[in-house]
GUVOTI-475745 format. One line per field, with one value per residue (C-alpha): y, z, x; residue in one letter; residue number from 1. Coordinates in Angstrom, 1 decimal, decimal comma, padded with zeros to 4 digits. Layout:
% GUVOTI-475745
y	Y;...
z	Z;...
x	X;...
res	a;...
n	NUM;...
END
This chain:
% GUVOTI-475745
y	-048,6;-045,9;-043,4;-045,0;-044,7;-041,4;-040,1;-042,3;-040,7;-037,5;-038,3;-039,2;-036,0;-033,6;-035,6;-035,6;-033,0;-031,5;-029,6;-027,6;-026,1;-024,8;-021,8;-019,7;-016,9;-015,6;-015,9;-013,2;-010,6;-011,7;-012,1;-009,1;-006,9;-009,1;-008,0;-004,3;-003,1;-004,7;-002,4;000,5;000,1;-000,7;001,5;004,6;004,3;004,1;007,7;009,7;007,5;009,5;012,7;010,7;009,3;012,6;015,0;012,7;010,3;012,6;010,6;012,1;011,9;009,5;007,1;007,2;006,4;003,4;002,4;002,6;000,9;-001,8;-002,1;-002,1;-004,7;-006,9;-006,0;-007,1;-010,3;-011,5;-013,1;-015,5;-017,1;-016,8;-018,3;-021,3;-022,0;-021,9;-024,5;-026,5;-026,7;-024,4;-024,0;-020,9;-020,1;-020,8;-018,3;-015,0;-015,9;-016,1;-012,8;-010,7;-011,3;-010,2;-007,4;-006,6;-006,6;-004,5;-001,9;-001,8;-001,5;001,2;003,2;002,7;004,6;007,5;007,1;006,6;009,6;007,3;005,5;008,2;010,9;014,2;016,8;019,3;022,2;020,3;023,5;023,3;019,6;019,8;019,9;016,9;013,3;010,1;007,4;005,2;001,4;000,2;002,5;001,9;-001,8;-001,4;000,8;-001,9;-004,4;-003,2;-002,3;-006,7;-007,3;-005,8;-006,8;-010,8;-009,7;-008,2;-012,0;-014,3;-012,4;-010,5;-013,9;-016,5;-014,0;-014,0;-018,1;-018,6;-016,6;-018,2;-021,9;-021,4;-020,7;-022,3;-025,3;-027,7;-029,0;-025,3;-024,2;-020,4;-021,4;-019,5;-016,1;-016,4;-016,3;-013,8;-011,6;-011,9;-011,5;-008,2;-007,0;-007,8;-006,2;-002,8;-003,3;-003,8;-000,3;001,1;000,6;002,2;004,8;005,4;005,1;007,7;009,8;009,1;007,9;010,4;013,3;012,2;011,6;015,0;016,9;015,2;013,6;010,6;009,2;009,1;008,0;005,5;004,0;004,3;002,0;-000,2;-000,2;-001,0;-003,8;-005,5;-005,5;-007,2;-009,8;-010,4;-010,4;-013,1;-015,4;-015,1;-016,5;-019,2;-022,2;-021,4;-021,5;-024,4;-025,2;-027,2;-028,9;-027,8;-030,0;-029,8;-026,3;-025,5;-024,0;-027,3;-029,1;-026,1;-027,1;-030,8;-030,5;-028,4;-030,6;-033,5;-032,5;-031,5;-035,0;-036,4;-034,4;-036,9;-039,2;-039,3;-038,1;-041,0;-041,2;-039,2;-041,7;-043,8;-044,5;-044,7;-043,0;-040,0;-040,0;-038,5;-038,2;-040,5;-039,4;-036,8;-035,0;-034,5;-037,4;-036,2;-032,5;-030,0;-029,1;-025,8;-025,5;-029,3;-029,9;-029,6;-032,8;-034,9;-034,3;-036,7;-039,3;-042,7;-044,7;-048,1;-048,2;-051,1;-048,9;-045,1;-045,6;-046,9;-049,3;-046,8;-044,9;-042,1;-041,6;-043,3;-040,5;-037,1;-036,1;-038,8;-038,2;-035,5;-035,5;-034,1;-031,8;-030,2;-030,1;-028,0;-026,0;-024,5;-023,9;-021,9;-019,6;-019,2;-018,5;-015,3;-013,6;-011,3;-009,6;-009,8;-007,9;-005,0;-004,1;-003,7;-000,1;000,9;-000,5;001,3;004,8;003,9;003,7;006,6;007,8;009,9;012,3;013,8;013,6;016,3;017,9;018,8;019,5;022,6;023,5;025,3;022,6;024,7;024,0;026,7;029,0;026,1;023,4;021,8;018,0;015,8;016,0;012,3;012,3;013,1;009,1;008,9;010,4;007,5;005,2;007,3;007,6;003,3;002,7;005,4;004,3;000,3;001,5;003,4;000,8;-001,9;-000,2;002,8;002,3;-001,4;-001,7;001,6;000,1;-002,8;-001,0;000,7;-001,9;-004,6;-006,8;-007,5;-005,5;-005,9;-004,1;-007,0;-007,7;-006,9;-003,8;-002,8;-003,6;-001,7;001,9;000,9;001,2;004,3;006,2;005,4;007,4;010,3;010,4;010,4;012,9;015,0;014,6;016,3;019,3;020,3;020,1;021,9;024,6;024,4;024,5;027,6;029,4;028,4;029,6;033,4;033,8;033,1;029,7;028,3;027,2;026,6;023,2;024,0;027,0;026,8;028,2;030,0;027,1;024,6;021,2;019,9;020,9;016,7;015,3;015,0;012,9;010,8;010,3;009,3;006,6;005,7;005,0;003,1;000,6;000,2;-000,7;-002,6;-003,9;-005,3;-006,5;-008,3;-010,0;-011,1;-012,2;-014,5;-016,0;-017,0;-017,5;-020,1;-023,5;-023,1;-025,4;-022,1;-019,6;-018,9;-018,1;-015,8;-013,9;-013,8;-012,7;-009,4;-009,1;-010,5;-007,4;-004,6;-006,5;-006,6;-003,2;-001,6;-003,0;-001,6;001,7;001,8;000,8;003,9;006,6;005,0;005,7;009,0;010,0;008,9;010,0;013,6;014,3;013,9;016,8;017,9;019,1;018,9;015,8;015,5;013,6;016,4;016,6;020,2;019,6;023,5;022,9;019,1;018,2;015,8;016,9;015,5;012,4;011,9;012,6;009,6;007,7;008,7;007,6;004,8;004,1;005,2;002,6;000,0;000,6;-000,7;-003,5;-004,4;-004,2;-006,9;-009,4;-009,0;-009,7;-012,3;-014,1;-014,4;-014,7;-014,8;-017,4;-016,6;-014,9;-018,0;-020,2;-017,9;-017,7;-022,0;-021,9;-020,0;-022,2;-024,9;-023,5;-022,6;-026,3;-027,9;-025,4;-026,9;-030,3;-029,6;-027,7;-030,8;-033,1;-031,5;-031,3;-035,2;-035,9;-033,6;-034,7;-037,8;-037,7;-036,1;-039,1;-041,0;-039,0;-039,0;-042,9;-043,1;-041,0;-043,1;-046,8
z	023,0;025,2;023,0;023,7;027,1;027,3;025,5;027,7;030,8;029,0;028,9;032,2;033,3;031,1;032,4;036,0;038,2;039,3;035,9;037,2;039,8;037,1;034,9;034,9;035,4;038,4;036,1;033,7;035,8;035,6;031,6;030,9;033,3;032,2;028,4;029,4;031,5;028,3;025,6;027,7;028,7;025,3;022,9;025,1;023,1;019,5;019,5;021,6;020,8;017,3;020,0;022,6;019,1;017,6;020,9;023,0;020,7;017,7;015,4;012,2;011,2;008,0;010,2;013,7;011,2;010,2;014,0;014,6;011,7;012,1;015,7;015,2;012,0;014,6;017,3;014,8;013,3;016,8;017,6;014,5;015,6;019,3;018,4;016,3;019,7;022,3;019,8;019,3;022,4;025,3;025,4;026,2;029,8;029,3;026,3;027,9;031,3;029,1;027,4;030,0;031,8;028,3;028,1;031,6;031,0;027,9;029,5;032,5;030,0;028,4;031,6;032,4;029,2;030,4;034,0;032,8;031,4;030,2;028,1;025,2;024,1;025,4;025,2;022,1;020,2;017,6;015,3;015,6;014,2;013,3;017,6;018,2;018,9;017,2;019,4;019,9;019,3;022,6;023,3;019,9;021,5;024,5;023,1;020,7;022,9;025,0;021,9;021,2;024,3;024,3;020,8;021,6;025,2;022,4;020,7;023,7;025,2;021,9;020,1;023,3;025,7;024,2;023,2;026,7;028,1;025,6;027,2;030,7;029,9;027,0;028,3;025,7;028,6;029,2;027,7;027,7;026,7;023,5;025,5;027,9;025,2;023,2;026,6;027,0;024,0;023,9;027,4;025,9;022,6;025,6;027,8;024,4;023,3;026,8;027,3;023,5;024,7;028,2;026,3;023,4;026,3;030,2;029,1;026,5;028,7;031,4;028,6;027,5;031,1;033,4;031,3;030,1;033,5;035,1;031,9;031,3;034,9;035,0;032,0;033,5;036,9;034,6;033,4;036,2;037,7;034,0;035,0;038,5;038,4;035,6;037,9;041,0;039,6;038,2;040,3;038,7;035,1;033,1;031,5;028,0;026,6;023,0;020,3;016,2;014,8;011,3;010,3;010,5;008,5;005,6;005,3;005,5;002,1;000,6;000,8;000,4;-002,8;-003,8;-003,0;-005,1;-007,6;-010,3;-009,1;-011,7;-010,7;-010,4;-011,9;-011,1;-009,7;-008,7;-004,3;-001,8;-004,0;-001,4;002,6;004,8;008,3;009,4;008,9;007,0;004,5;002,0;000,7;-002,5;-003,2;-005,1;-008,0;-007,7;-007,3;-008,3;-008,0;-004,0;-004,5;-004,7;-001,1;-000,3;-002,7;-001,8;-003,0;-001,1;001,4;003,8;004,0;004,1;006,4;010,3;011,5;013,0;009,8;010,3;008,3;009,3;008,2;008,3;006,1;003,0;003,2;004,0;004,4;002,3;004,7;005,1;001,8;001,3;004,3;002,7;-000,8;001,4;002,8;-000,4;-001,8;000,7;000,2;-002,9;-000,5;002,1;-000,1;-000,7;002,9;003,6;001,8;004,5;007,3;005,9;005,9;009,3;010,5;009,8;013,4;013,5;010,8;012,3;016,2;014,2;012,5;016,0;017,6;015,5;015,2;017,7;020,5;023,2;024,1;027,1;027,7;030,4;028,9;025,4;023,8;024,0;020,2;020,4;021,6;018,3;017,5;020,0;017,4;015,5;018,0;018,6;015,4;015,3;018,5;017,4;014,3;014,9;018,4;015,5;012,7;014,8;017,2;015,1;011,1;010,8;013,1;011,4;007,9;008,7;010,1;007,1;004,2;006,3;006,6;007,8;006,1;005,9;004,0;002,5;003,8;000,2;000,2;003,7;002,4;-000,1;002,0;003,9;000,6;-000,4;002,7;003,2;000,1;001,1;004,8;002,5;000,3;003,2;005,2;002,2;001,7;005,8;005,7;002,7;004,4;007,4;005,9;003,9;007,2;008,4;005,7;006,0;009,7;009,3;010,4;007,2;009,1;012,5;013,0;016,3;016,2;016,3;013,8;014,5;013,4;015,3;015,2;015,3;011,5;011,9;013,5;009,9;008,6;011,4;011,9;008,1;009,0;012,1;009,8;006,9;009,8;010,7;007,5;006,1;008,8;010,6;007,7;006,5;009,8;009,4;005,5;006,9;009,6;007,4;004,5;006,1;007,4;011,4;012,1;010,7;013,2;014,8;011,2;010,1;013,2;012,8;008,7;010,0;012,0;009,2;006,9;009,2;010,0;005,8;006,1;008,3;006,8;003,5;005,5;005,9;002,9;001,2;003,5;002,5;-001,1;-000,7;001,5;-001,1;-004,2;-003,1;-001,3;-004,6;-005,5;-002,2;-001,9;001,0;001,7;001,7;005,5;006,2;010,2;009,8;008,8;007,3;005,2;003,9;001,6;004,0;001,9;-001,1;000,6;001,5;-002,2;-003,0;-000,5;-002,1;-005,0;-004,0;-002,0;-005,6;-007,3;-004,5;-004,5;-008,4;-007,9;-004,9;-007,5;-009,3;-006,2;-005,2;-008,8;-009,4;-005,9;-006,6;-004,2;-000,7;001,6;001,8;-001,2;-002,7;-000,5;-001,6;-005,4;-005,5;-003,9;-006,4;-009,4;-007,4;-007,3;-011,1;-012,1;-010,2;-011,8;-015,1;-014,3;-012,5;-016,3;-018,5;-016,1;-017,4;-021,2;-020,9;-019,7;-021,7;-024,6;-023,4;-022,7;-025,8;-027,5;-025,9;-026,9;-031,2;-030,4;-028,7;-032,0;-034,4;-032,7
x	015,0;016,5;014,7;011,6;012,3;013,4;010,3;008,0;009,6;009,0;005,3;004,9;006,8;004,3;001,0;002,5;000,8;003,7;004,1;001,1;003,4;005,8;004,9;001,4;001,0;003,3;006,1;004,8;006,1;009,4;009,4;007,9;010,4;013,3;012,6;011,7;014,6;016,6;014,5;014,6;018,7;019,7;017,5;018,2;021,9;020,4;019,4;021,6;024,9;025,8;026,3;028,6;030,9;031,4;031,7;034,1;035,3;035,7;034,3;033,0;029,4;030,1;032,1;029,8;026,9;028,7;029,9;026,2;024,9;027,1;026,2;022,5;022,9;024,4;021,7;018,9;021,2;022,3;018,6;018,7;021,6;020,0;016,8;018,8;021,2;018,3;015,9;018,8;021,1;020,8;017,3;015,4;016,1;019,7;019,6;017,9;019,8;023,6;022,2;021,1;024,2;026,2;024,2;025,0;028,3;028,3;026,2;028,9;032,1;030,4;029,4;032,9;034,0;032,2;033,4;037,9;039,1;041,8;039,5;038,8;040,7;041,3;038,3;038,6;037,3;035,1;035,2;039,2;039,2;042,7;043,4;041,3;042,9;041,4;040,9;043,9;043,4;043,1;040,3;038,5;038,9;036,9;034,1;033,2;033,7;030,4;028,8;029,4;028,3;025,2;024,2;025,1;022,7;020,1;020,4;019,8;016,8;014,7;014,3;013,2;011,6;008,1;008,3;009,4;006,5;004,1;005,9;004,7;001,1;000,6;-001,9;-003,6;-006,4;-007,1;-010,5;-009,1;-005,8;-006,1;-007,3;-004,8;-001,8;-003,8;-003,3;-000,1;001,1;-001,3;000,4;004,1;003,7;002,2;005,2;007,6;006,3;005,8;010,0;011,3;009,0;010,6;013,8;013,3;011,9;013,6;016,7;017,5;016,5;018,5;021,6;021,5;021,0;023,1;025,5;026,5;028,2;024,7;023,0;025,3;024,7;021,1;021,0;023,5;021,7;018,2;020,3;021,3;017,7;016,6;019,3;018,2;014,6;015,3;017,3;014,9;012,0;014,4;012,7;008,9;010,1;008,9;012,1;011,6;014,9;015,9;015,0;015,9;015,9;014,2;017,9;019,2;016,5;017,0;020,5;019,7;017,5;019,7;023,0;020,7;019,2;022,9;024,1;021,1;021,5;021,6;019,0;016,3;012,4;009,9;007,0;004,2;001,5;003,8;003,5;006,1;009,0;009,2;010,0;007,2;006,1;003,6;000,2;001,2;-001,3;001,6;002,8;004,3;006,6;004,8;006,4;007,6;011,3;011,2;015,3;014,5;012,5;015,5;016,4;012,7;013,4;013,9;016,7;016,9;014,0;015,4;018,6;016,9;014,3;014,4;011,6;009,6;009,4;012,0;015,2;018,0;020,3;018,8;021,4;020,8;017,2;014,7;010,9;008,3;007,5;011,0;011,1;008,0;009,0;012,0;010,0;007,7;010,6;011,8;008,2;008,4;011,9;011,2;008,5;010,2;013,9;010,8;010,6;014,5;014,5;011,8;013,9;017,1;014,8;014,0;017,6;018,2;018,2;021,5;021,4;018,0;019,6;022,3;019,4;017,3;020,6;020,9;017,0;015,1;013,9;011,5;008,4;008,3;011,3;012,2;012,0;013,1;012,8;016,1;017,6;017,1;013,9;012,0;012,2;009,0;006,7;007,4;006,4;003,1;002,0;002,5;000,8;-001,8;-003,1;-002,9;-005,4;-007,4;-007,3;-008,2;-011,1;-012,5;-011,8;-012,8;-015,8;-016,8;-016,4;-018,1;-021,1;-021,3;-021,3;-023,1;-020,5;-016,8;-014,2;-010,3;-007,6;-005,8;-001,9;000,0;-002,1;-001,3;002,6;001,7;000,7;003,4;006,1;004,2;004,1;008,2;008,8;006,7;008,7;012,3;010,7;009,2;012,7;015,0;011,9;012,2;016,4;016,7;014,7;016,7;019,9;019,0;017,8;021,3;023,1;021,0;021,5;025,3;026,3;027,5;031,1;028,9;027,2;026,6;024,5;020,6;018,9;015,8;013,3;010,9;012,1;008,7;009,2;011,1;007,5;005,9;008,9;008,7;004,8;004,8;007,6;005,7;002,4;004,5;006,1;002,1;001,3;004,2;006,2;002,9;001,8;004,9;004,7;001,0;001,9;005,2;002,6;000,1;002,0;004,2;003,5;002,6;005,9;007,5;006,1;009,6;011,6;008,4;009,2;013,1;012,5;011,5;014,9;017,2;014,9;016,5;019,8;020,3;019,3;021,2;024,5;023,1;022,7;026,4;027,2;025,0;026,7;029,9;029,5;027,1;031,0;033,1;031,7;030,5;034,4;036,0;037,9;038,6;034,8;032,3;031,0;027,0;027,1;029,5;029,9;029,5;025,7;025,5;028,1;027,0;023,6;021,8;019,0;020,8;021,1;017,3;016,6;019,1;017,2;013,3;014,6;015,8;012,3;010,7;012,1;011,4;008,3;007,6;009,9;007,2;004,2;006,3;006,7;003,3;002,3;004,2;003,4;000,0;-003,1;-002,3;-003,7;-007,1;-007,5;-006,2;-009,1;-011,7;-010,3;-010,0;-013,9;-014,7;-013,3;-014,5;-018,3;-018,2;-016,9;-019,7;-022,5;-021,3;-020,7;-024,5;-025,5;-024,0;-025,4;-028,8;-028,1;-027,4;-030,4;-032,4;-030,7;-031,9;-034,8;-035,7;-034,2;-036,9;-039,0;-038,2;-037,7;-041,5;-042,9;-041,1;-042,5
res	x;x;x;x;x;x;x;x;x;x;x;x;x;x;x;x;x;x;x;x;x;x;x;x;x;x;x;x;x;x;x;x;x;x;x;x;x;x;x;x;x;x;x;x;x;x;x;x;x;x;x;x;x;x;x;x;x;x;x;x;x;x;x;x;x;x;x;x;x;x;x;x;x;x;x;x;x;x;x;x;x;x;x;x;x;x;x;x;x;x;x;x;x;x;x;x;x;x;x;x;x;x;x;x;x;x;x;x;x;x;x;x;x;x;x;x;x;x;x;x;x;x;x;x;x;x;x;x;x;x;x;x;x;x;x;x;x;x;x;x;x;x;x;x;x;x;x;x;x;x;x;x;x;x;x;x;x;x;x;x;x;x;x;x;x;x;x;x;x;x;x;x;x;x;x;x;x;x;x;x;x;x;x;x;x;x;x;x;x;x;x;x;x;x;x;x;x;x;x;x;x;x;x;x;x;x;x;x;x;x;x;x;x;x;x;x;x;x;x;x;x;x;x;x;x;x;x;x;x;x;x;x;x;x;x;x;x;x;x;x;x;x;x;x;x;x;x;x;x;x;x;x;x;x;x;x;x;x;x;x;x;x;x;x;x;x;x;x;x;x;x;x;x;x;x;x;x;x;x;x;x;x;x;x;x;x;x;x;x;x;x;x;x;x;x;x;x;x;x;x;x;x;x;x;x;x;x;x;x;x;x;x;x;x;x;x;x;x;x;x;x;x;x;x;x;x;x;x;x;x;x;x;x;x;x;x;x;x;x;x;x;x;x;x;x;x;x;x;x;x;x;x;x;x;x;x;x;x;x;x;x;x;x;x;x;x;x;x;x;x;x;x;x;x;x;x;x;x;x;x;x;x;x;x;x;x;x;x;x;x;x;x;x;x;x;x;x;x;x;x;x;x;x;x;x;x;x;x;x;x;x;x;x;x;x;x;x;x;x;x;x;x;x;x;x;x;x;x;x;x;x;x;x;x;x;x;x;x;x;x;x;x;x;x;x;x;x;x;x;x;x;x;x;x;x;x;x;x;x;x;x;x;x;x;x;x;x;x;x;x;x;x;x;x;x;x;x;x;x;x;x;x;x;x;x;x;x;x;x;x;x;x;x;x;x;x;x;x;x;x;x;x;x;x;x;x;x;x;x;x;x;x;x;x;x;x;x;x;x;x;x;x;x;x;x;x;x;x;x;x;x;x;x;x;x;x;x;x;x;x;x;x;x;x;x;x;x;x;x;x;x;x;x;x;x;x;x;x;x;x;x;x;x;x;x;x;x;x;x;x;x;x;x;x;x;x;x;x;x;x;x;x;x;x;x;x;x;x;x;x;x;x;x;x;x;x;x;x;x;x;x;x;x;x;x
n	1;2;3;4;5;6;7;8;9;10;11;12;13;14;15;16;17;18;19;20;21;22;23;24;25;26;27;28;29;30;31;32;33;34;35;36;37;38;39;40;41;42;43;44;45;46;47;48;49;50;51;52;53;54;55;56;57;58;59;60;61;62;63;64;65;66;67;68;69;70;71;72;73;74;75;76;77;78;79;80;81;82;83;84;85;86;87;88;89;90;91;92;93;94;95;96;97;98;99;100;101;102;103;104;105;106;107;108;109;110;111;112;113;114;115;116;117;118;119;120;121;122;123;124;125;126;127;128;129;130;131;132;133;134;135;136;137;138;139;140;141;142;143;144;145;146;147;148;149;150;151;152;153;154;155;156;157;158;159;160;161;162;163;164;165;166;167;168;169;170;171;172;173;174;175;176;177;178;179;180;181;182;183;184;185;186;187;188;189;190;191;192;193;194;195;196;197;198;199;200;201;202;203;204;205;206;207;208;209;210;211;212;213;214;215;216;217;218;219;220;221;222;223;224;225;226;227;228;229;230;231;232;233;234;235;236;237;238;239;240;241;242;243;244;245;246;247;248;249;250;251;252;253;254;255;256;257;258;259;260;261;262;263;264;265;266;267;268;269;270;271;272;273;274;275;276;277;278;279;280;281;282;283;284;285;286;287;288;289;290;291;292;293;294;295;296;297;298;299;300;301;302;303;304;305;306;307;308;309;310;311;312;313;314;315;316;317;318;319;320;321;322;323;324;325;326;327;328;329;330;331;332;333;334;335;336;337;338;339;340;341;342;343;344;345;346;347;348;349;350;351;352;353;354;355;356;357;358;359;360;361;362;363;364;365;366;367;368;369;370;371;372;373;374;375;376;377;378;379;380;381;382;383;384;385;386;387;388;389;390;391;392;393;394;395;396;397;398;399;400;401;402;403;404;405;406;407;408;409;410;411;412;413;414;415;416;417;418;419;420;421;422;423;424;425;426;427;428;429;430;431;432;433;434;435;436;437;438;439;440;441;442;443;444;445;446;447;448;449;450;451;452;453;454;455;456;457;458;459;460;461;462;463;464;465;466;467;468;469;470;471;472;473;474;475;476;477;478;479;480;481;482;483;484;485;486;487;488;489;490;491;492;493;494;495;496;497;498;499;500;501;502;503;504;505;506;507;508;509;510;511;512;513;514;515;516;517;518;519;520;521;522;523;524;525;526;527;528;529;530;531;532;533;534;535;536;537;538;539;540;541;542;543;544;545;546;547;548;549;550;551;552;553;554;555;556;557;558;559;560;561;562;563;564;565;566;567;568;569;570;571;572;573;574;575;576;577;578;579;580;581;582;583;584;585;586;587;588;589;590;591;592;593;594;595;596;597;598;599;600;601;602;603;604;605
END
């Protein structure tokens, strides 16, 4: 009865007119900046943060590249659980406003590292390792206590900020409502773009030419003014209270089917054996992954089910629709496992921040690119050819052949897989070069020298990279969307996420063994931190191959998935159109058969 009440006092709250006074569009400011400041503060580290680790912390290149892996596994895994505690308790305001404050907080411990001498070790001679300190525990302890902060920050605001934004314009009565979302979400994807740009660029710039005191501080200083501009619009927000997270109804049907285990199937026809929502399309489980179906099965209906339909536990008994829900995500993972190779090439930011360093950076005898700024071409070349694809290639191709033309999604993936493997291949041909020119002009013992070569000789690797995220990593995006039920729209965005979370801990765990296996015997190292001296093109091979072999396991997955969506529409339409031209074709046998009958039968009277 109190539910009932509570929900009508719900209703009356959403139809009052007072909820027109909450949300629109003056809060899209605030969103939009809140997000930004937190892209641009926190990806101006990814790049530049390899240089800070082995310079004043005296890391080597094989362990930074691990710190940092680690970190930016936890960066991209930090959202899921976000996502899962705003839907389910805190809501989304409470979510980005706890996060921005811990990224806040991260960003400031970390400035602070830069600001207390006390808080490293003592400078060095980095070519004289033997004379340089390792970090002492306590300091260890409050480095990666900033780099925690700001990755649980990176979880409460990435994974809300754009369903929050979508909440306070999102209106049902609206006869625009659909072009008003498709806006924003066009002018959040800009700014989202707009800020890893600034921080690849600005930030980076300011890193390498005035320090990393003042870097440091601008990014805290960026950060607080994410934080604040948050909190000031606080009173405008349309607030929506968390309700039951997918996550939870995953688990439900899998410890319910486990619990059911040795229930037996009913029979096929027969009605009313499985637990669905009212009105519900699907009233029976597919049968696909068929031991999930026990989780929907209905033992003692008087007991199972509530008098308004529900389930009176939620953990005996399931719906058809979770039920289907989780065969859906489970459907998708094989695809999705072929994209995480192409998230671990794209990782790989510090071994070419190490490669620039040493490489020829002018553009005028003034003025020369950040190491750690070569990451924008990436970007460009993504923002470049989705502008191209979208306005030039398709209308053109459509103009052409008379009608509307689209690369299908698991051919996009695809390009995408392809195109990886050329940027590993590409990345191991341009570092074995440089390392030969290294190794003539004499710096062999001297990863600190710069070799008399562009380092625009990195752009290729990184424009081919840039084009295989386009292809794949949009795509991937576009298959989860429309592959999954529209109740799933927040996991399809957070599988992309897990991909380069997964990823990035495989990252470290390739470096580690690349380390171990190639120092045996007292040799070099490939990830050497004297770059000269190490194969880093040895490793990108190991990578290609890797990418090589990723690629044909893809061709399987996409094979063995099937149609897609719409091909699957147009292929069933199809079957369906040829079925009714023969039913149409016997029809007209019959009755010529028949009528000819007649016929003999009138010639024999």
């Amino acid at each position: 009865m109190e539910d009932k009440m509570e929900d009508s006092s719900d209703q009356r709250e959403i139809s009052h007119p007072r909820r027109s006074q909450k949300g629109g569009l003056i809060t899209m400011p605030f969103i939009i900046a809140n997000e930004s400041f937190e892209k641009v503060a926190s990806y101006g580290l990814v790049t530049n943060m390899i240089l800070y680790l082995i310079k004043d912390y005296h890391m080597g290149v094989a362990k930074g590249t691990n710190v940092l892996f680690f970190w930016q596994a936890a960066t991209n895994f930090t959202p899921i659980l976000g996502a899962f505690i705003a839907d389910s308790y805190l809501g989304r305001f409470l979510t980005i406003g706890l996060g921005s404050i811990c990224s806040l907080l991260g960003m400031i411990l970390l400035w602070l590292t830069a600001m207390i001498p006390q808080s490293k070790p003592p400078p060095c001679d980095l070519l004289m390792a033997q004379s340089c300190r390792s970090p002492t525990a306590s300091q260890l302890t409050l480095l990666i206590s900033s780099l925690v902060l700001i990755s649980t920050g990176a979880g409460g605001v990435r994974p809300c900020s754009l369903a929050f934004g979508a909440d306070q314009l999102d209106r049902k009565d609206n006869p625009k409502n659909n072009r008003v979302l498709e806006s924003f979400f066009g002018w959040y994807y800009a700014s989202a773009a707009l800020s890893v740009l600034i921080a690849l660029t600005g930030i980076v710039y300011i890193q390498d030419h005035l320090g990393w005191r003042v870097g440091f501080g601008i990014q805290a200083i960026l950060m607080l003014l994410s934080t604040v501009v948050f909190f000031l619009a606080s009173s405008l927000y349309l607030k929506q209270k968390a309700s039951k997270s997918l996550l939870t109804g995953f688990v439900q049907v899998i410890v319910v089917a486990y619990k059911n285990r040795n229930l037996t199937f009913p029979l096929q026809n027969s009605s009313g054996s499985y637990h669905h929502k009212r009105d519900s399309k699907i009233v029976a489980p597919t049968d696909k992954l068929r031991f999930l179906n026990k989780a929907c099965i209905i033992k003692n209906p008087e007991q199972d089910i509530t008098l308004d339909g529900s389930a009176s536990n939620p953990w005996s008994l399931c719906t058809v629709e979770q039920v289907e829900e989780l065969k859906a995500l489970i459907k998708v993972l094989p695809v999705w496992s072929t994209g995480i190779i192409m998230s671990i090439n794209l990782s790989q930011n510090s071994f070419p921040v190490l490669q620039a360093s040493s490489m020829d950076r002018h553009l005028t005898k003034r003025f020369q690119i950040p190491a750690g700024s070569y990451a924008m071409f990436n970007i460009l070349s993504l923002a470049l050819w989705v502008i191209l694809y979208d306005r030039v290639i398709l209308p053109m191709a459509s103009k052409i052949k008379g009608k509307p033309v689209r690369i299908g999604v698991k051919l996009r993936m695809g390009i995408g897989l392809f195109l990886t493997c050329m940027a590993m291949v590409v990345s191991a041909i341009v570092e074995s070069a440089r390392r030969r020119k290294a190794i003539r002009e004499g710096f062999l013992n001297n990863p600190q020298a710069v070799v008399d070569m562009s380092a625009m000789w990195l752009a290729p690797q990184f424009i081919l990279n840039g084009l295989a995220e386009a292809f794949t990593a949009i795509g991937q995006t576009e298959f989860f969307y429309s592959e999954l039920p529209k109740s799933m729209s927040s996991i399809a965005a957070a599988l992309f996420g897990l991909g380069l979370a997964v990823a990035n801990l495989l990252a470290s765990v390739v470096v580690s063994i690349t380390d171990s296996i190639t120092s045996r015997g007292g040799k070099e190292s490939w990830v050497s931190s004297n770059i000269n001296n190490g194969r880093i093109d040895n490793y990108y091979w190991v990578l290609a191959i890797l990418s090589f072999i990723n690629l044909l396991y893809y061709f399987l997955c996409a094979w063995a998935y099937g149609p897609c969506g719409e091909e699957a529409t147009k292929l069933t339409d199809a079957v369906n159109g040829l079925k009714k031209e023969e039913e149409l074709n016997n029809v007209g046998t019959k009755f010529g058969d028949e009528g000819n009958g007649l016929k003999n039968g009138g010639g024999e009277n």
